[in-house]
N, C-alpha and C positions, 0 to 999 in steps of 0.2 A: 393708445386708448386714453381717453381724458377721466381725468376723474369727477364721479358724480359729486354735485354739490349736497352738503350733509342737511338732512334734515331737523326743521323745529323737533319733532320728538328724539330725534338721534342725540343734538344738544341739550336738550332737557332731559332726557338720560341720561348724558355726562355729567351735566350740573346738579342732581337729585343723589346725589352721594350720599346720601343714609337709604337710600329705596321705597321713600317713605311716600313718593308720588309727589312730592312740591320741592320748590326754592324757597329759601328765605327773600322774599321783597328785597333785601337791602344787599342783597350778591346777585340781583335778577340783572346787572349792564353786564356783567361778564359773558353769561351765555347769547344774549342780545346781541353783546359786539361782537363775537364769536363766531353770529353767521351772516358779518358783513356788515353790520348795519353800522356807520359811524352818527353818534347819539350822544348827547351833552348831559353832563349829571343832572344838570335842569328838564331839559326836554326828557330824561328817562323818571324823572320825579312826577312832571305832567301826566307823562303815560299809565303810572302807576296809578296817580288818582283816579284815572278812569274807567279803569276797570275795579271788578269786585276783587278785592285780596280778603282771604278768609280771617278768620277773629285773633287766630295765632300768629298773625303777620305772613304769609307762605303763599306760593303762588301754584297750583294748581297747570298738568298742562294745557288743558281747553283753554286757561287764562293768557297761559305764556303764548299761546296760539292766536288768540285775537289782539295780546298784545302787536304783536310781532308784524299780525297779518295791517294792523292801523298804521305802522309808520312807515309813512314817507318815504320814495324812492331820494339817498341826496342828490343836491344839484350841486355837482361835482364841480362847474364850472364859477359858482357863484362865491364856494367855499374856498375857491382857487385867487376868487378876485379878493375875497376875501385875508387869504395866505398872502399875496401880493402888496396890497396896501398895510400890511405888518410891514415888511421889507424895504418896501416902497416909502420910510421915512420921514421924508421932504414932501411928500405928496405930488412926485414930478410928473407920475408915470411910466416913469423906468428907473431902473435896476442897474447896477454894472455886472457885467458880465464874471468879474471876479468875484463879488460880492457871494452874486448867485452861485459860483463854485464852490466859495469856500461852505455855505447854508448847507448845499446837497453833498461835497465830500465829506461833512464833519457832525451831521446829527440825522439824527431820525434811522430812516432805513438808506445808509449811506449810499452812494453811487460811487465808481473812482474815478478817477481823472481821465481814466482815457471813457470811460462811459459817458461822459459828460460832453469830454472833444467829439463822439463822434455825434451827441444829440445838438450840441452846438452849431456842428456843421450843418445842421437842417434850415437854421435860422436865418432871418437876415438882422443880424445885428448894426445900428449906422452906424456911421465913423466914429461914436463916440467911444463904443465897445459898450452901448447899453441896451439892454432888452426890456421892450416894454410888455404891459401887464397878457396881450392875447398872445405875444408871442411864449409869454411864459403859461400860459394855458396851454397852451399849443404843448409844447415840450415836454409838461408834467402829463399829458393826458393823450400823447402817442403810446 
């Protein structure tokens, strides 16, 4: 059985750690990113202006609720082309295929080597052994 996904007020319960019924505005990305949402200190500063925060800087749930409910599903793929052309250097459009292992065995939320060989195996890399930017879309987003 799957588990349900946690609800704005379930994470705004977590995050109202005095019980006092609000956030402090400026600890409000934690619970945000908390239920999924990947959000830029910038784009969560925009957010915050748009809504009413009360006069003692704190955010209220009905707030943390229309915050939440206004942003944007990401475009996973866009942030991908974007991760890509980081990597991507030279601006060739591809990648070595080593490069890209050593990226995903050694930072973030690592993969191992043999996780990698068997997503590798998916791909059609050319002869050169380099994977260009859809296929690496492709790979991060199986």
């Amino acid at each position: 059985m799957a588990n349900a996904p946690i609800s704005v007020p379930d994470v705004f319960k977590m995050f109202d750690t005095d019980g006092d019924g609000y956030i402090p505005a400026n600890e409000i990305g934690t619970p945000v990113r908390a239920l999924g949402h990947v959000i830029t200190n910038s784009e969560l500063a925009a957010l915050l202006r748009s809504v009413q925060i009360d006069k003692r800087g704190k955010v209220d749930l009905k707030t943390f609720q229309r915050m939440v409910d206004s942003i944007q599903p990401a475009d996973t793929n866009r942030q991908l082309k974007e991760a890509f052309d980081i990597i991507d250097r030279e601006g060739s459009g591809n990648v070595s295929a080593t490069e890209l292992r050593h990226l995903l065995t050694s930072m973030g939320d690592k993969m191992t080597d043999d996780e990698f060989n068997v997503l590798l195996q998916e791909l059609d890399i050319d002869r050169t052994g380099n994977i260009t930017c859809s296929d690496f879309i492709y790979l991060m987003t199986r």
